[in-house]
C-alpha positions as CSV (number, residue, x, y, z in Angstrom):
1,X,101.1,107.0,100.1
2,X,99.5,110.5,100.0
3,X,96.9,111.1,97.6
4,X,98.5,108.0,95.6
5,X,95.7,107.4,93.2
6,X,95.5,111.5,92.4
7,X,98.9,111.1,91.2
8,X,98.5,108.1,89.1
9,X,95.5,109.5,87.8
10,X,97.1,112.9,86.3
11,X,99.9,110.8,85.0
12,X,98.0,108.1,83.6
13,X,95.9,111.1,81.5
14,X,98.9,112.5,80.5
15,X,100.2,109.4,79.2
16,X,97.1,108.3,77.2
17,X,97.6,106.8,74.2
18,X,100.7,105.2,75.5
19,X,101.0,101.3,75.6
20,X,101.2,100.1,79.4
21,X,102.7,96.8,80.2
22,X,102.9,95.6,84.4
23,X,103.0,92.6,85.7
24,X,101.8,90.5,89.1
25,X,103.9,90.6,92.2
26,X,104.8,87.4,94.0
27,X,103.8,88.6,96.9
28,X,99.5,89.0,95.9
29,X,99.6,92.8,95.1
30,X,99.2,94.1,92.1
31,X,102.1,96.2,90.3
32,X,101.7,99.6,88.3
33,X,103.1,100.1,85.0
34,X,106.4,101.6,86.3
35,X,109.0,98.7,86.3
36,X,106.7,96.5,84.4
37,X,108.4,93.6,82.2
38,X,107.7,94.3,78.9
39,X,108.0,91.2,75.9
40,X,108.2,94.0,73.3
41,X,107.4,97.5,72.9
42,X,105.1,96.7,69.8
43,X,103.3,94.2,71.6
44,X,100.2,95.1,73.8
45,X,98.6,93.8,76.3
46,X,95.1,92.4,76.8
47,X,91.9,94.5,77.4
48,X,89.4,92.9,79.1
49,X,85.6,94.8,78.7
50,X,83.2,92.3,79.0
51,X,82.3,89.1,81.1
52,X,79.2,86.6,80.8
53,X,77.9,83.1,81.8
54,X,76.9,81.1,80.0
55,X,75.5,78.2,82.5
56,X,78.6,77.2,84.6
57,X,80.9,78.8,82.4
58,X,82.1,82.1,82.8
59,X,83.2,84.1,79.3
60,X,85.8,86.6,79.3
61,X,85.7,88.9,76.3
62,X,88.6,91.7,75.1
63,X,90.8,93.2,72.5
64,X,94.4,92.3,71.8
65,X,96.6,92.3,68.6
66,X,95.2,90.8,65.9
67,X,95.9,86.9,66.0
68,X,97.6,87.2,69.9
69,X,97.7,85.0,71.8
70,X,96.2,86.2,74.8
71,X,96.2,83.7,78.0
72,X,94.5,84.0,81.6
73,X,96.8,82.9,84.6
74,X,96.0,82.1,87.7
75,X,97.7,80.8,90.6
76,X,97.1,76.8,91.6
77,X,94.8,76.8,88.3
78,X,95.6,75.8,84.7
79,X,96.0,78.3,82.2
80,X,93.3,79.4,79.9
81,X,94.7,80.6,76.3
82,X,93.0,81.5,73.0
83,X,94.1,83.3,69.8
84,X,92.6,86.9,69.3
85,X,90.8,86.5,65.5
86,X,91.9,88.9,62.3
87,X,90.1,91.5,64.3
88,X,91.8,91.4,67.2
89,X,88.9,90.2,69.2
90,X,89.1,87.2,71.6
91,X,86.6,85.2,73.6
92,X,88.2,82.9,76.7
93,X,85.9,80.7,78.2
94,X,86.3,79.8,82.2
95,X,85.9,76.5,83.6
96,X,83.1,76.0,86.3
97,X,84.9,78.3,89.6
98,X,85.1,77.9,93.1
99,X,85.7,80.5,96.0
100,X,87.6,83.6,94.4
101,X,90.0,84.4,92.0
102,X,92.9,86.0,90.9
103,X,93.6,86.3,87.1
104,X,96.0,87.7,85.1
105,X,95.5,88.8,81.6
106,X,98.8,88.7,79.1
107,X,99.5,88.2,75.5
108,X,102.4,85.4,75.1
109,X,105.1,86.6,72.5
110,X,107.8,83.1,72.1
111,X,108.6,82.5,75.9
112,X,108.0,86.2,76.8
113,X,104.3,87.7,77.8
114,X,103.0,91.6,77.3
115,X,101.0,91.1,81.3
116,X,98.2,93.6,81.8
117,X,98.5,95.9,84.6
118,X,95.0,94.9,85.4
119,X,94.3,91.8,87.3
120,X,90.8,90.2,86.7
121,X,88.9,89.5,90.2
122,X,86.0,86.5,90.3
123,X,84.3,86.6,93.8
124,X,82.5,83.3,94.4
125,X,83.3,81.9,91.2
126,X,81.0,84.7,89.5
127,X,77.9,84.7,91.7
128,X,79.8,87.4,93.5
129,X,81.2,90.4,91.7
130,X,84.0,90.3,88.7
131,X,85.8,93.3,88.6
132,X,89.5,94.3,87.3
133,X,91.9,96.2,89.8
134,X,95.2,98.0,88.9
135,X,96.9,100.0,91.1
136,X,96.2,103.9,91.2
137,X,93.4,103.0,88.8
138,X,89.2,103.3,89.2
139,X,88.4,99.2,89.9
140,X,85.7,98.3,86.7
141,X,83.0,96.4,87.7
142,X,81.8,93.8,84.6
143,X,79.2,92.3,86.5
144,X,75.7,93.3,85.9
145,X,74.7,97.7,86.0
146,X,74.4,100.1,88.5
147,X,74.9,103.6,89.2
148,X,77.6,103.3,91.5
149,X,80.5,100.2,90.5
150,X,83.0,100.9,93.0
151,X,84.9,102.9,96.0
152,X,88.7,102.7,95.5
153,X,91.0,104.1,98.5
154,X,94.6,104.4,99.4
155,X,93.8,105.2,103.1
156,X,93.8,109.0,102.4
157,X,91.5,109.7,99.4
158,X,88.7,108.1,98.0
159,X,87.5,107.1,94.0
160,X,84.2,106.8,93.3
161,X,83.0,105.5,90.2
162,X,80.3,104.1,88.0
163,X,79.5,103.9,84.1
164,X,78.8,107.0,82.6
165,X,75.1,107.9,81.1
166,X,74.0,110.5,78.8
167,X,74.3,113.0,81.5
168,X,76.8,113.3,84.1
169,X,75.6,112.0,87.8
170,X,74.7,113.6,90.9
171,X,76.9,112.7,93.4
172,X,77.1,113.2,97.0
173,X,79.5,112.1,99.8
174,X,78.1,112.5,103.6
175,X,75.8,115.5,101.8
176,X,77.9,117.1,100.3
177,X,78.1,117.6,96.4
178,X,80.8,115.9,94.7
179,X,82.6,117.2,91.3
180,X,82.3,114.8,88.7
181,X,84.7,113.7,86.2
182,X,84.8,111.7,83.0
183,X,87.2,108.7,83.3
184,X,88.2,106.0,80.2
185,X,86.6,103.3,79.0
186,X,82.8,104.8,79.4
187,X,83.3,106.0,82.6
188,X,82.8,109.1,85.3
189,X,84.6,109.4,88.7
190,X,84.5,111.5,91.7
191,X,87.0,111.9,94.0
192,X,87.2,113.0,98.0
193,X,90.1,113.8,100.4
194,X,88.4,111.1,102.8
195,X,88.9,107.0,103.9
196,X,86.4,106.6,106.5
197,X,82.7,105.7,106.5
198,X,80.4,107.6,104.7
199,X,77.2,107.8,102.7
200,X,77.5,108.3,99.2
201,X,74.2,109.1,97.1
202,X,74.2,108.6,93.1
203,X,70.8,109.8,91.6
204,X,69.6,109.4,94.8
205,X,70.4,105.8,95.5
206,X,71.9,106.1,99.0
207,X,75.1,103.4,99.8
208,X,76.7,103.0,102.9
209,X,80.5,103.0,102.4
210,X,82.1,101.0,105.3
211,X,85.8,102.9,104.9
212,X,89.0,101.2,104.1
213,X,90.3,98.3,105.2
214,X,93.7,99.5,105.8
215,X,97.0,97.7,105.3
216,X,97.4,94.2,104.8
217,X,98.2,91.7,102.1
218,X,95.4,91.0,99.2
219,X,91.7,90.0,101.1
220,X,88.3,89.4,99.9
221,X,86.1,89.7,102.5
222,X,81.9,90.9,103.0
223,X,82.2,94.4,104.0
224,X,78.3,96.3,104.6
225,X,76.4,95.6,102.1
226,X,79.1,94.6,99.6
227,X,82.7,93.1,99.0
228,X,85.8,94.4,100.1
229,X,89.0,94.0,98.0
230,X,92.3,95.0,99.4
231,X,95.8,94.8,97.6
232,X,99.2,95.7,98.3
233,X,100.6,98.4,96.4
234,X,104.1,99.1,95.2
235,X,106.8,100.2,96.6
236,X,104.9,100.3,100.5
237,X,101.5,101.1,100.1
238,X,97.7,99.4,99.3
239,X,94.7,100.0,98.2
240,X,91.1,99.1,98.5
241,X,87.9,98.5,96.5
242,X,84.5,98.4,97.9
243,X,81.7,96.8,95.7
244,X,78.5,97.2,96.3
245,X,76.2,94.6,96.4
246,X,73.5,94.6,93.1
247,X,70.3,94.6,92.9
248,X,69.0,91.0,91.6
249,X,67.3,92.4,88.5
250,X,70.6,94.5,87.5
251,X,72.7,90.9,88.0
C-alpha cells in the first residue's frame, strides 16, 4: 500500500485523455479503473461536476454522451435515471435523503452499464458534505467553497486539495511549506509523506487534520472539526478522506 495514491496519480497523468470505466465492489469499497467492467469501449462514463438543492431536493448535474442514459444507483434505494440532452448534458434530480449515501454514477448501454470509477458521497442527506471518491484519486468536494476541500490518505502519504484560484496557494503542513501542484478538473494538490495528525494552513486558514482512520470497511463518521470517509481499496488496501467542516456563509 506504499505511497498508493503517488502511483495512481503518475499513472492516471500519463493516461489522460484515456476513457476510464470501474465499477463498485460488493463489499462497500470503491474499485480503480484496473479490472473495471466496461459496456463498450466507445461508451463513457458519467462526469459528475456540480450538485444543488433546490428545497428538499438535491440536483446532480454532469456530462455524458450525448442522449445517454445516465442513472444513479444506490444500494436499498430506487434508481434515479435521466437521458443526457443533444449536448450531452444531464440534470438528475434526488429525492428528499436521509442519513448518508452511497451513489454510483453509470451510463446504461441495453443491459450493460459504462460505471464511473467515482462514487458520489451525500452525508446527512446533503446538509453534510457531498463529495465524489475514487480510489488513488483527490476526493472533490461539490458542496459549497473553500480553500481547502479535502485530506485523502492511504496510511502512508497524504493529498491535500482544494479548487484552484488565479494564483497557486500557500500551503503549509505542521509549518512547513508544501509544493503545490495543479490537478484536473480546476484543481491544485499537495502532497506529504505523512498520515498522522497535523495542522495544515491554506492562505492562512489553519485546519486541524485528525490523521487517518486506518483499515476498515467503508465509515462515515465526525472526525475534528469535519467528516471522515474511509473505503476499502483494491486488492488489500484503503483509503481515507477528511472534510472539513464549512463555514455557514461558504454552504
Amino acid at each position: 500500500m506504499k505511497r498508493r495514491i503517488s502511483i495512481a496519480i503518475v499513472a492516471a497523468l500519463a493516461a489522460a485523455g484515456a476513457t476510464l470505466s470501474a465499477c463498485s465492489r460488493g463489499d462497500g469499497g470503491v474499485a480503480g479503473p484496473a479490472g473495471a467492467e466496461k459496456a463498450s469501449p466507445w461508451v463513457r462514463p458519467p462526469l459528475i461536476d456540480g450538485v444543488t438543492r433546490d428545497g428538499g431536493v438535491l440536483i446532480v448535474r454532469g456530462a455524458a454522451d450525448p442522449d445517454a442514459r445516465v442513472v444513479l444507483r444506490a444500494p436499498d434505494v430506487a434508481a434515479v435515471a435521466v437521458n443526457a440532452d443533444a449536448a450531452g448534458r444531464f440534470e438528475l434530480r434526488l429525492p428528499p435523503l436521509y442519513g448518508d449515501l452511497r451513489l454510483t454514477p453509470e451510463v446504461q448501454v441495453g443491459e450493460d452499464a459504462a460505471v464511473s470509477p467515482e462514487t458520489l458521497v451525500v452525508i446527512q442527506g446533503g446538509a453534510g458534505p457531498v463529495a465524489l471518491i475514487a480510489a488513488g484519486q483527490p476526493t472533490i468536494r461539490l458542496d459549497g467553497r473553500g480553500v481547502l476541500d479535502a485530506v485523502d490518505s492511504d496510511g502512508s502519504t497524504l493529498m491535500i486539495s482544494g479548487p484552484a484560484g488565479h494564483k497557486p496557494p500557500v500551503v503549509a503542513m505542521g509549518g512547513v511549506a508544501a509544493n503545490v501542484a495543479p490537478s484536473s478538473r480546476g484543481r491544485w494538490r499537495a502532497m506529504a509523506g505523512r498520515a498522522g495528525s497535523v495542522e495544515i494552513v491554506v492562505d492562512g486558514q489553519a485546519f486541524d487534520y485528525p490523521g487517518d482512520a486506518g483499515q476498515g470497511g467503508f465509515s462515515i463518521a465526525r472526525a475534528g472539526q469535519g467528516w471522515r470517509i474511509n473505503w476499502p481499496v483494491q486488492p488489500n488496501g484503503h483509503q481515507s478522506a477528511w472534510l472539513p467542516d464549512r463555514p455557514a456563509a461558504a454552504r
